[in-house]
C-alpha positions in Angstrom: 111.0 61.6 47.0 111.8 65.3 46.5 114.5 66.1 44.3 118.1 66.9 44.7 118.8 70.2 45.6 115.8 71.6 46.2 114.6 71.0 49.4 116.9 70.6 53.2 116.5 69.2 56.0 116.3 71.5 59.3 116.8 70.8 62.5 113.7 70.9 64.8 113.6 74.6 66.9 114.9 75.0 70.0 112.2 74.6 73.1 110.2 76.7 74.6 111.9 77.9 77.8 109.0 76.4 80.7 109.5 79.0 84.1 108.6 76.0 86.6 106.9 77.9 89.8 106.3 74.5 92.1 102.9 76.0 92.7 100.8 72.8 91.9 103.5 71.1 94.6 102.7 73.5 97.0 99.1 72.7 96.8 99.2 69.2 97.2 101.5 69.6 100.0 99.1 71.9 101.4 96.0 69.3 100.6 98.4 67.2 102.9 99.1 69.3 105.7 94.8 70.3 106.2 94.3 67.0 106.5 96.6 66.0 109.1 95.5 67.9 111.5 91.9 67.3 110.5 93.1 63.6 111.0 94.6 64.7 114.4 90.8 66.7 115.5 88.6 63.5 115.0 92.0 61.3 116.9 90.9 63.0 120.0 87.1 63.4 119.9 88.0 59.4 119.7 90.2 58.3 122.4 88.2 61.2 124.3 84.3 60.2 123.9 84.6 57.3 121.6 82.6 59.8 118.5 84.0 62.3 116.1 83.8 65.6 117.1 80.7 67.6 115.8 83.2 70.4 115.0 85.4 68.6 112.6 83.8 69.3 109.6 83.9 73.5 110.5 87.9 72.8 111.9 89.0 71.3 108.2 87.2 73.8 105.9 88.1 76.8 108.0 91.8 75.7 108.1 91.3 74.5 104.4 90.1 78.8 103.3 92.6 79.7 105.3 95.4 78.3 103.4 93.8 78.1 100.3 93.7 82.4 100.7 97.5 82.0 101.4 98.1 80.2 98.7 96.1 82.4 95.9 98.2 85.0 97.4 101.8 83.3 97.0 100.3 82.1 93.0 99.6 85.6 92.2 102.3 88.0 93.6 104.9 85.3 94.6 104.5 82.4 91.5 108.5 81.5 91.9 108.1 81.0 95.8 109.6 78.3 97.7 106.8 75.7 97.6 107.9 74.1 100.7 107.7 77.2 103.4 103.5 78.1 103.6 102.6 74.2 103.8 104.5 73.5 106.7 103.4 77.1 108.3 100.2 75.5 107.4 100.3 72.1 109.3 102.4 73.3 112.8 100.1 75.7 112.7 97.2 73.4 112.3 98.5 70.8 114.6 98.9 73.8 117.3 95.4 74.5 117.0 94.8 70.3 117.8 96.9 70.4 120.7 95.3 73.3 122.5 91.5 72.3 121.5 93.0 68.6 123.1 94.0 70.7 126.4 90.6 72.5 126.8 89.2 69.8 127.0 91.1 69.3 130.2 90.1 72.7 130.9 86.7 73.7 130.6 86.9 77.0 132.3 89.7 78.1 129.8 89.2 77.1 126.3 91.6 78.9 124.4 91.3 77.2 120.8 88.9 79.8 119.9 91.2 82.5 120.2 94.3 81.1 118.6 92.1 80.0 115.9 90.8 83.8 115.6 94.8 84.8 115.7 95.7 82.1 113.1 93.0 83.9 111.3 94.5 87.4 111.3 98.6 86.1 110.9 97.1 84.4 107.9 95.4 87.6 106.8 98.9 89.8 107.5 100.8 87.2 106.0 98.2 87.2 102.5 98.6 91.6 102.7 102.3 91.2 103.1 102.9 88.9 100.2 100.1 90.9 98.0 101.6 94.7 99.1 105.1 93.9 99.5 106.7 93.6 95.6 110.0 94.0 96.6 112.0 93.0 100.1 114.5 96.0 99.5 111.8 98.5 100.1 112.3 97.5 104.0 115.9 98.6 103.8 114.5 102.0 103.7 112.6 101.8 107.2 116.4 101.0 108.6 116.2 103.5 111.6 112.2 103.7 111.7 112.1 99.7 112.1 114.6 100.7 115.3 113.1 103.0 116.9 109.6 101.1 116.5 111.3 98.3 118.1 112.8 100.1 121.4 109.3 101.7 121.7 107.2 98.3 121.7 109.7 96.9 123.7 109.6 99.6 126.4 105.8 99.4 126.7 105.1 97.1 128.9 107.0 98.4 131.6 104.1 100.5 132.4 101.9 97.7 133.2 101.5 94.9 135.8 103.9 92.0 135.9 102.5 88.6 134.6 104.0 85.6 136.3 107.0 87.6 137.0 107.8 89.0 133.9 106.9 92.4 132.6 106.1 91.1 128.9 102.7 92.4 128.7 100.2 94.7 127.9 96.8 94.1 129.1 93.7 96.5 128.2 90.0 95.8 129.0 90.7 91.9 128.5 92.8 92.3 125.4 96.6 91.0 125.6 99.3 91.4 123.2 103.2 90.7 123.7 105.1 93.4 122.1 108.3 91.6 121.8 107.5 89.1 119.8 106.7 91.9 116.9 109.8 93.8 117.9 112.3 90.8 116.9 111.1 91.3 113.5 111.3 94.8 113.5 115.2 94.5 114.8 116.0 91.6 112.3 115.1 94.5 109.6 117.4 97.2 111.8 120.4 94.6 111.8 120.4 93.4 108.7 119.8 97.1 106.8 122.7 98.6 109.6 124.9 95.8 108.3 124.4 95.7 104.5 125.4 99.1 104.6 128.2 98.5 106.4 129.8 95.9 105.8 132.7 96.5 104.3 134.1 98.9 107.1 133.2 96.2 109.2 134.9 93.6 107.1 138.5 95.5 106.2 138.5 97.9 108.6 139.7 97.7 112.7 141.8 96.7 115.0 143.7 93.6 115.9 142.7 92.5 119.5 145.7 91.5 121.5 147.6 90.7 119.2 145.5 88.3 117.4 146.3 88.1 113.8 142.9 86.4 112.9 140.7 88.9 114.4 140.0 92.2 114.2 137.3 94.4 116.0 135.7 97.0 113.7 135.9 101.2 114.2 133.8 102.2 117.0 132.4 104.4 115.1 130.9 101.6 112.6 130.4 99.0 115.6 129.1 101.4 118.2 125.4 102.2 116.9 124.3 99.0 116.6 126.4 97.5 120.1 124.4 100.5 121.7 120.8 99.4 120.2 121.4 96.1 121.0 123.0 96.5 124.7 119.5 98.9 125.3 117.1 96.5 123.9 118.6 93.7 126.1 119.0 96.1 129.0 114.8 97.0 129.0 114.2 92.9 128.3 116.5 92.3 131.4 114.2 95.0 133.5 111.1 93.3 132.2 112.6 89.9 133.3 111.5 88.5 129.8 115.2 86.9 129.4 114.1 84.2 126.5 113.5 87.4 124.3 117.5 89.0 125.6 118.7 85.7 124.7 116.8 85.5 121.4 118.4 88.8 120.4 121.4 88.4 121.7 121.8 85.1 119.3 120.5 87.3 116.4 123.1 89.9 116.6 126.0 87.3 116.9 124.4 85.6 113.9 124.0 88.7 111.8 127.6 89.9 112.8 128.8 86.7 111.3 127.5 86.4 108.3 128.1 90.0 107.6 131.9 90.1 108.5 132.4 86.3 107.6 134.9 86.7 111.0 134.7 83.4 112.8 136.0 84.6 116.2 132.5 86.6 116.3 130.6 83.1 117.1 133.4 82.4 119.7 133.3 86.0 121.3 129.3 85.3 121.5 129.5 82.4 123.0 131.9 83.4 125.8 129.2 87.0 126.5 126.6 84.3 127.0 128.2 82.5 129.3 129.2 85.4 131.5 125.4 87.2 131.1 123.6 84.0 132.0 126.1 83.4 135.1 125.5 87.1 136.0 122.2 87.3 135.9 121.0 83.7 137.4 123.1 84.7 140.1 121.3 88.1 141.0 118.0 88.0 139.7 116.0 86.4 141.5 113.3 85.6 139.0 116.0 83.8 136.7 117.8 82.4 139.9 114.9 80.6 140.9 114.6 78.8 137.2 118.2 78.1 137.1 117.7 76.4 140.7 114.6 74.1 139.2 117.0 73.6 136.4 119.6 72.5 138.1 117.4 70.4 140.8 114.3 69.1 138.9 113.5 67.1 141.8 113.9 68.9 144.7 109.7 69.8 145.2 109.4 66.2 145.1 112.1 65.1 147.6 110.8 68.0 149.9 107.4 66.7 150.1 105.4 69.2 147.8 105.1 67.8 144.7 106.3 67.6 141.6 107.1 71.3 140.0 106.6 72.1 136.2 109.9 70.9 134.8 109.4 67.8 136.6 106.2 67.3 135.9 107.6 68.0 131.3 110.0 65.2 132.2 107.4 62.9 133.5 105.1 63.7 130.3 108.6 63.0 127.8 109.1 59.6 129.5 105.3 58.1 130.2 105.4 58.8 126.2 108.1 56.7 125.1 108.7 55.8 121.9 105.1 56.4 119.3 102.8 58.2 122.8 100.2 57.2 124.3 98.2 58.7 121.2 96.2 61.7 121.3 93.5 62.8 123.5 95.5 60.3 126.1 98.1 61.7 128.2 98.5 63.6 132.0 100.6 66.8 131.0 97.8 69.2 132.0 98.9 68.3 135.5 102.0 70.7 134.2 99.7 73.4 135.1 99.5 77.0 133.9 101.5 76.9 131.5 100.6 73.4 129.9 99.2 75.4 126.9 102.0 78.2 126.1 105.5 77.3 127.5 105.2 73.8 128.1 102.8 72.5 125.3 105.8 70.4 123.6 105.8 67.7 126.9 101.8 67.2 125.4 103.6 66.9 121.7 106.3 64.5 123.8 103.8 62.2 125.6 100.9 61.6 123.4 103.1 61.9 120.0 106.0 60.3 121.4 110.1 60.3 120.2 108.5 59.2 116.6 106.0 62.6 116.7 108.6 64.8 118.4 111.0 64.0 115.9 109.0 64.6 113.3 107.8 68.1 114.8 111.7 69.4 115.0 112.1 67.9 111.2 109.4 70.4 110.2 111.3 72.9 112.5 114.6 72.0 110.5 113.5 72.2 107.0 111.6 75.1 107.5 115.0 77.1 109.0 116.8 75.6 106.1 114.7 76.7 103.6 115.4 80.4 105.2 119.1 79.6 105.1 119.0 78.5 101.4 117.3 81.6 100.3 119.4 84.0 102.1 122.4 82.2 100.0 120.5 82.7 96.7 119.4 85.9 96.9 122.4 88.6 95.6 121.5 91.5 97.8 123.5 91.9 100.7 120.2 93.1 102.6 118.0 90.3 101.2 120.9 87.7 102.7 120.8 89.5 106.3 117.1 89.2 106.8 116.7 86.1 105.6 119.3 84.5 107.6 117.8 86.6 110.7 114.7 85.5 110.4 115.1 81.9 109.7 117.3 82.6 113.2 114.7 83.6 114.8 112.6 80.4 114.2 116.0 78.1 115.0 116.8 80.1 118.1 113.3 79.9 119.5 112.7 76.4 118.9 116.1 75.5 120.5 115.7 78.3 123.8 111.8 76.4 124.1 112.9 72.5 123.5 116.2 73.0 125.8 114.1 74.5 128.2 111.2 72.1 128.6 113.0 69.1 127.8 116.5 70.0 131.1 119.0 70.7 128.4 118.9 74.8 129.8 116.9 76.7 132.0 113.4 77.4 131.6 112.6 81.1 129.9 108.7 81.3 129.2 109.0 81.4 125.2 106.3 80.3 123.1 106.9 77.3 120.8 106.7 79.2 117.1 103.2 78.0 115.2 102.4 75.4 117.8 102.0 77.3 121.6 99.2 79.6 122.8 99.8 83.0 122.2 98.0 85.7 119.4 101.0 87.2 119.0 103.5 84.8 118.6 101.6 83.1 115.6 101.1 86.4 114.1 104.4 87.4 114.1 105.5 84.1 112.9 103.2 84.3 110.0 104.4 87.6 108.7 108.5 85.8 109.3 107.0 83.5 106.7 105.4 85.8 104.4 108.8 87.9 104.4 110.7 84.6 103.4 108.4 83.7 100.7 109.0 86.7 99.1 112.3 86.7 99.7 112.4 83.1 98.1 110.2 84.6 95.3 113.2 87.0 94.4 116.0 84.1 94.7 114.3 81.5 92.6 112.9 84.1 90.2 116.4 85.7 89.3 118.3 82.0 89.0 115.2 81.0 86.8 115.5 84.1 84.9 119.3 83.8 84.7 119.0 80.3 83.4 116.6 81.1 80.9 118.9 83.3 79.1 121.3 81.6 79.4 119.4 78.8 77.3 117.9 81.3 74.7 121.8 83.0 74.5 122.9 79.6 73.8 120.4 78.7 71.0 120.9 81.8 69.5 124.7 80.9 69.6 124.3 77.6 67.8 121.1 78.0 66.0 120.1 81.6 65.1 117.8 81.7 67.2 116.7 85.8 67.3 114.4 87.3 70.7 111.3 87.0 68.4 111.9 83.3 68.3 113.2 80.8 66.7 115.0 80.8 63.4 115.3 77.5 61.4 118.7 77.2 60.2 119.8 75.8 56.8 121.6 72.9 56.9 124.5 72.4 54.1 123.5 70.2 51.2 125.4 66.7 51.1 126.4 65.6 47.6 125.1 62.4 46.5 126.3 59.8 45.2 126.1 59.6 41.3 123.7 55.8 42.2 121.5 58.0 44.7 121.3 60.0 41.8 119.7 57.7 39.6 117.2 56.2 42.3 113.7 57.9 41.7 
């Protein structure tokens, strides 16, 4: 027993501060998500010829490098990342690729697995530059006006070439396709959101009531008119191309982005009711989009006349023959959708073999990757960081809900591809670099709260326990006088 007096007893040091980055969860989520589709591949080499496919083993471990080169890249330049957003890029992406390699086989003569697994190659490779070159999301903010101006151009292009079913969406050179509006949305979700941020407090406290309304104001023109004029243009050249899923798409954006940078309610209800009146005007002289609002509102009517069943019909068919857990994959009818089985229409094949149970799940991984946008728009401080998160996570929502409402009655059809999951080089690439630009964005928000809260923790210590930036300093603790029988105790 040491003596009295000389020795005191000090209180252990404060912890080590740990900066949790999630990035062993996001690798077992990814484990899971490479082998579900894997899984998916040897389900339809099955039901289809009884054997697994010879090509299963290549499928997993190119899928598997794939995201394990996405996920070196989010560990090294993006460690605080949202562990949640590249493993379900990961398995839509994945079960896309299952999907379409499930419809060649319906269609020998036009295998397109191949090259959406080429294009899932190269988003994956833009997605791993962006994340690597990228440090910091404000450094967009700069490219405001270029990101405009880059946007009207690639969205102008393809009127100089042939129309495509009707639509003037795109450009065609010796064999080699790309749709330039799917890389333009991107490109305007960075022109809306920079415009805004730096204006949003003439657009918030400054205007004019309209009619009287107390609650709502209308901004300046000269603070509302730029971006009404970009926006009217870009859906005036999508309206001469026909491509109206990519006018409503933006349309949605700029309503959203108006919110959330005003905080004015009324915006949403004012949205709504220009909708309304563009889609009445336009289904009622065009005659592309007339036509589709006529299947829409007369699924049927083929049939009843004596000439078959048309393409929505035929989606409906595919939704109801799978009822409740499909008819299981590599078994189902919806190529007799036709053309479009593989790009517009490839969630009735999701519907029918997958059933409610696998089409439920399919808008869950929908959900949860738009909320993940959502909650790192909230986090981040930077009113240009909030913007384009919330826009691009818009994006996603908006396309999934303009494709499902379209292929399942709910509104009429507008040739969109389903994000990840549908045919189409571009449309996975440009959905690979929306996810790249909300993993850094994520990066930012978790890694300023985790930073926050760490000092907050060391401020504290040093507050109750001395505790200097070096480290830890033990602190004395008062001596206690004994009692004169503790005293005599050896």
């Amino acid at each position: 027993m040491t003596k009295a007096g000389t020795s005191a007893v000090a209180d252990p040091s404060p912890p080590a501060v740990r900066l949790p980055g999630r990035r062993g969860v996001e690798f077992a989520l990814l484990a899971v998500a490479v082998l579900l589709p894997v899984y998916g591949y040897c389900a339809v080499g099955l039901a289809r010829s009884g054997t697994v496919p010879p090509g299963a083993a290549g499928y997993g471990a190119g899928l598997a490098v794939l995201a394990l080169c996405a996920h070196l890249a989010v560990r090294l330049r993006a460690p605080y990342a949202d562990p949640l957003l590249l493993p379900i890029a990961v398995l839509l992406n994945g079960l896309g690729l299952v999907l379409i390699y499930r419809l060649d086989l319906e269609t020998p003569h036009d295998k397109a697995a191949p090259a959406q697994l080429v294009w899932s190659a190269l988003g994956v490779a833009l997605f791993t530059a962006a994340v690597l070159l990228l440090r910091d999301h404000r450094m967009l903010q700069r490219y405001t006006y270029v990101s405009m101006v880059a946007a009207l151009v690639l969205l102008a292009l393809p009127i100089l070439f042939p129309a495509v079913n009707g639509a003037r969406i795109w450009i065609r050179i010796a064999g080699f396709s790309i749709q330039p509006g799917e890389f333009a949305k991107v490109l305007l979700a960075v022109f809306f959101a920079g415009y805004l941020a730096g204006n949003r407090h003439a657009l918030t406290y400054t205007g004019r009531r309209l009619w009287g309304f107390k609650r709502f104001e209308l901004p300046t023109g000269r603070v509302l008119g730029p971006i009404v004029a970009i926006w009217l243009l870009s859906v005036g050249v999508l309206v001469l191309e026909r491509d109206l899923g990519t006018s409503l798409l933006f349309f949605g954006l700029f309503v959203v982005l108006l919110y959330v940078a005003t905080g004015r309610t009324g915006w949403i209800a004012v949205g709504l009711l220009l909708a309304v009146a563009g889609a009445v005007a336009v289904g009622r002289l065009e005659p592309h989009v007339h036509s589709r609002v006529e299947d829409w509102l007369h699924p049927f009517a083929s049939i009843e006349a004596g000439h078959g069943a048309g393409q929505l019909a035929q989606s409906l068919f595919a939704f109801a023959a799978g009822g409740m857990l499909g008819t299981g994959l590599g078994i189902g009818n919806s190529v007799l959708i036709g053309f479009a089985v593989k790009s517009d229409f490839i969630l009735a094949t999701a519907g029918e073999e997958l059933g409610l149970a696998g089409l439920t799940a399919l808008f869950l991984l929908y959900g949860l990757l738009v909320e993940r946008g959502y909650r790192t728009g909230l986090a981040l401080r930077d009113p240009f960081g909030r913007l384009l998160a919330t826009g691009l996570a818009s994006i996603v929502a908006l396309q999934v809900f303009v494709i499902a409402g379209g292929v399942t009655g709910l509104i009429p059809l507008t040739g969109m591809a389903m994000p990840f999951l549908a045919q189409g080089g571009s449309s996975v690439v440009t959905n690979w670099i929306i996810v790249a630009l909300l993993i850094r964005m994520s990066d930012s928000a978790r890694g300023q709260d985790i930073r926050g809260r760490a000092a907050g923790r060391r401020a504290r210590a040093r507050a109750l326990g001395g505790v200097s930036d070096q480290g830890p300093e033990v602190p004395r603790v008062p001596q206690v006088p004994r009692s004169p029988r503790e005293a005599r105790d050896p």
